[in-house]
C-alpha positions as CSV (number, residue, x, y, z in Angstrom):
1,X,27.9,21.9,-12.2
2,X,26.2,25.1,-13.6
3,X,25.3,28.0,-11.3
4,X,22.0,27.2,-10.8
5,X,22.6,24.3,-9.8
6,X,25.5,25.3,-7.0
7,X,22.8,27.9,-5.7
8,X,20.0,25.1,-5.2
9,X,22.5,22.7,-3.6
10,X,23.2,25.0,-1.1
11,X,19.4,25.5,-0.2
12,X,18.2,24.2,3.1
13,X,15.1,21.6,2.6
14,X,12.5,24.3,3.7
15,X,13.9,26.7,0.6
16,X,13.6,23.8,-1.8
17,X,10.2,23.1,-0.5
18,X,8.9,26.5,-0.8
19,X,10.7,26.7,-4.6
20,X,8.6,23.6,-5.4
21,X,5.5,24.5,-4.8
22,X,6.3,27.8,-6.7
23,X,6.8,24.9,-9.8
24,X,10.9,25.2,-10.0
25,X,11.7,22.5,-11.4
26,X,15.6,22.9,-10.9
27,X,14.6,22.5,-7.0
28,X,12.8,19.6,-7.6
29,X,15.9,18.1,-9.2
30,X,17.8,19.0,-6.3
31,X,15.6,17.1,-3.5
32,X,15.7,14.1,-6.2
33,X,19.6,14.5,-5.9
34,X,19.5,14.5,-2.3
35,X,17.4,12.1,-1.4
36,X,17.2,9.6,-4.5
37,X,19.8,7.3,-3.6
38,X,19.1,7.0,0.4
39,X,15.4,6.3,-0.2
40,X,16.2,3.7,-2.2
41,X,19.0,2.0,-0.1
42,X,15.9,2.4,1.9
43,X,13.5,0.0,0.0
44,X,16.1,-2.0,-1.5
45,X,17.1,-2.9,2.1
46,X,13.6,-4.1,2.9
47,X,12.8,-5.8,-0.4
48,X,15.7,-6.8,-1.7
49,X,14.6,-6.3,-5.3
50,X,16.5,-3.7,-7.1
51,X,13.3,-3.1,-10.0
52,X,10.6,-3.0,-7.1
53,X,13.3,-0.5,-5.0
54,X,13.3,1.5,-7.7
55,X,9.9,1.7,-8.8
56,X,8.7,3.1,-5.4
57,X,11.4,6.0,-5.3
58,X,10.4,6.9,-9.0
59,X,6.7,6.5,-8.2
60,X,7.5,8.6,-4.7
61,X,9.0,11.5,-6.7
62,X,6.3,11.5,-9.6
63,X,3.7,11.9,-6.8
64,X,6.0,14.6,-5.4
65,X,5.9,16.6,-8.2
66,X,2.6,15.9,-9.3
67,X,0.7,17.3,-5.8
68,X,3.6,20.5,-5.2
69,X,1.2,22.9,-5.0
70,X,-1.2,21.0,-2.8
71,X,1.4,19.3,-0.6
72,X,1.8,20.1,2.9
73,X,4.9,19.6,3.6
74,X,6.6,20.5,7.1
75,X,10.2,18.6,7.4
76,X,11.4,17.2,3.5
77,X,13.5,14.9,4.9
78,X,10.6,13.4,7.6
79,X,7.8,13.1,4.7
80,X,10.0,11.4,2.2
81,X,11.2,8.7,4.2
82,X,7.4,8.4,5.8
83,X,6.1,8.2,2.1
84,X,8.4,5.2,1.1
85,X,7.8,3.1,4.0
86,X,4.4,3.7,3.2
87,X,5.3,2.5,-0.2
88,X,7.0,-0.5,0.9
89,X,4.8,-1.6,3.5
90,X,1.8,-1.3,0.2
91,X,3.7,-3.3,-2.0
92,X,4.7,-6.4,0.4
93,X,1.2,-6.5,1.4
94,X,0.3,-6.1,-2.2
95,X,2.7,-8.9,-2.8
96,X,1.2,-11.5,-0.2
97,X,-2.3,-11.2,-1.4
98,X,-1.0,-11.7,-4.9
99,X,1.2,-15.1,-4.2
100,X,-2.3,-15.7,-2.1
101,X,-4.7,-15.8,-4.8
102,X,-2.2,-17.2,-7.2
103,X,-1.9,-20.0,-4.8
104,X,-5.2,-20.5,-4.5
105,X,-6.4,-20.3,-8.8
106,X,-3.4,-22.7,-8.8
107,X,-4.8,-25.2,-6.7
108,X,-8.4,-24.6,-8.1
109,X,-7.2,-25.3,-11.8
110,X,-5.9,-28.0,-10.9
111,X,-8.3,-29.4,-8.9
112,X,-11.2,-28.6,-11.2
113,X,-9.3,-31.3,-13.5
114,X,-9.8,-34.1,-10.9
115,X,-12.1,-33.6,-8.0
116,X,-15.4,-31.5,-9.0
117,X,-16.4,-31.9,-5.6
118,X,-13.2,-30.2,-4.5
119,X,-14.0,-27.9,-7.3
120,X,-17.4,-27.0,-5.7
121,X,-16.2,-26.6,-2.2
122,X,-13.9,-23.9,-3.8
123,X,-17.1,-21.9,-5.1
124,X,-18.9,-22.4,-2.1
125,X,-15.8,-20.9,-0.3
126,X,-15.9,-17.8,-2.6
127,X,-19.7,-17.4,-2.2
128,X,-19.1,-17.5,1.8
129,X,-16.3,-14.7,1.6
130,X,-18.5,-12.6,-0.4
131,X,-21.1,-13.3,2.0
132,X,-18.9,-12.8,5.1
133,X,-17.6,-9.4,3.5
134,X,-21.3,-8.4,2.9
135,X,-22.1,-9.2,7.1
136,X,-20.1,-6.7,7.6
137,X,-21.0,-3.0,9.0
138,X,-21.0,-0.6,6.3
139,X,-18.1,1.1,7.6
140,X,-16.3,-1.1,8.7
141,X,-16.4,-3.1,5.3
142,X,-15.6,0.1,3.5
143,X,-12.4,0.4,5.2
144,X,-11.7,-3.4,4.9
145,X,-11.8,-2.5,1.3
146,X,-9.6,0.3,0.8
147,X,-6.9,-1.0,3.4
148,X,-6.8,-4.8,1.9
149,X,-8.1,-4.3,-1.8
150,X,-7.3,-1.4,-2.5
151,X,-4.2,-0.8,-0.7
152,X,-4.5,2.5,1.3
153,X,-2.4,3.5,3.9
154,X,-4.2,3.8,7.0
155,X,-3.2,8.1,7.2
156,X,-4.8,8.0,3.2
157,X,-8.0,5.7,4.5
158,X,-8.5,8.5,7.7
159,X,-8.6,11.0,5.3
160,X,-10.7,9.4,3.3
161,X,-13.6,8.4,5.3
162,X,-13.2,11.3,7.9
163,X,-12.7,9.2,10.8
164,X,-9.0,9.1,13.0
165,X,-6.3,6.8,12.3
166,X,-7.6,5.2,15.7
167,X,-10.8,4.3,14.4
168,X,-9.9,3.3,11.2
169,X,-7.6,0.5,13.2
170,X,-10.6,0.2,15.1
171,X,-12.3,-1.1,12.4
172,X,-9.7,-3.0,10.6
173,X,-9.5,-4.9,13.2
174,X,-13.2,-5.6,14.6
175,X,-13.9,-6.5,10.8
176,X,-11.0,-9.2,10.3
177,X,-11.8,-10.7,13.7
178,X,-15.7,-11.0,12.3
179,X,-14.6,-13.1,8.9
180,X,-12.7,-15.2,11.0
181,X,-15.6,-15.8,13.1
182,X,-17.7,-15.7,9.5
183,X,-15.1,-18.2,8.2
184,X,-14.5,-20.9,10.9
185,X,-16.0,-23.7,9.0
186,X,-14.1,-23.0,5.9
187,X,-10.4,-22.4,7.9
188,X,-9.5,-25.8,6.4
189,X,-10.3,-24.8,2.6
190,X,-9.8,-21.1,3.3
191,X,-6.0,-21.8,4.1
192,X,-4.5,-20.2,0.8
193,X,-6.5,-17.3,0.8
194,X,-6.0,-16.9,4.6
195,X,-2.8,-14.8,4.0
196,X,-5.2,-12.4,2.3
197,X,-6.3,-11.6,5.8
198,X,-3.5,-11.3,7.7
């Protein structure tokens, strides 16, 4: 271990912070040192995929490096282990809707092959998720979106539409209770896609 190296180890988180955001790269390599392995113990507890564990500690770090100047950053230790549950809790949900809709095109290939009236219940239930989504209060549907399609956290959606963390919950909630009450006569047919929703 070289000297700069000794000197950075020995930094307390806030020093390393500071260095960062001054684009010292030798401090960023330090925090990746210090924290690399128990974020992703972390993740790989949770998931229990090695690939996926990883690929949320490297995206983690990228994203650390990438917004050092513009970070705000009060306890290291506190943010990075906020950041990848935040991560993790993204990518199962990611993950459910995914298996969701694959079970769903699954079931729609292969009933379009034997049942066309099955086959046209399926668009009708498409139309009347578009529809219930579109019923929706402009707000409230605009958070819908960026928590289930697009995948923001609910701290990223807050900042994003101005509004607390409180109210965005606010309205996560009041809009998944309305499609449920939009979707009633579909719950049979709706059944794969209902994960989507939880």
């Amino acid at each position: 271990m070289n000297s700069f190296s000794s000197m950075y180890a020995a930094w307390p988180d806030a020093a390393l912070v500071d260095a960062l955001q001054a684009d010292e790269e030798k401090a960023f390599a330090e925090i990746y040192q210090r924290y690399c392995y128990r974020l992703f113990t972390v993740a790989y507890r949770k998931l229990k995929s090695r690939p996926a564990a990883e690929e949320l500690v490297q995206d983690l770090f990228a994203d650390l490096w990438s917004r050092r100047s513009t970070n705000q950053i009060q306890q290291l230790e506190n943010y990075l282990f906020t950041a990848i549950r935040y991560r993790i809790i993204n990518y199962i949900k990611s993950q459910k809707v995914k298996s969701g809709y694959e079970l769903y095109c699954r079931m729609s290939a292969s009933e379009a092959d034997t049942d066309t009236e099955k086959l046209l219940a399926h668009n009708d239930l498409s139309e009347a998720l578009l529809a219930s989504l579109r019923k929706l209060p402009e707000k409230s549907r605009e958070i819908f979106q960026l928590s289930r399609l697009e995948h923001y956290t609910v701290p990223e959606i807050s900042k994003r539409v101005s509004l607390s963390e409180k109210s965005v919950e606010y309205h996560l909630t009041k809009s998944l209770k309305l499609l449920r009450t939009y979707l009633r006569d579909y719950l049979l047919l709706l059944l794969p896609l209902f994960l989507w929703l939880q």
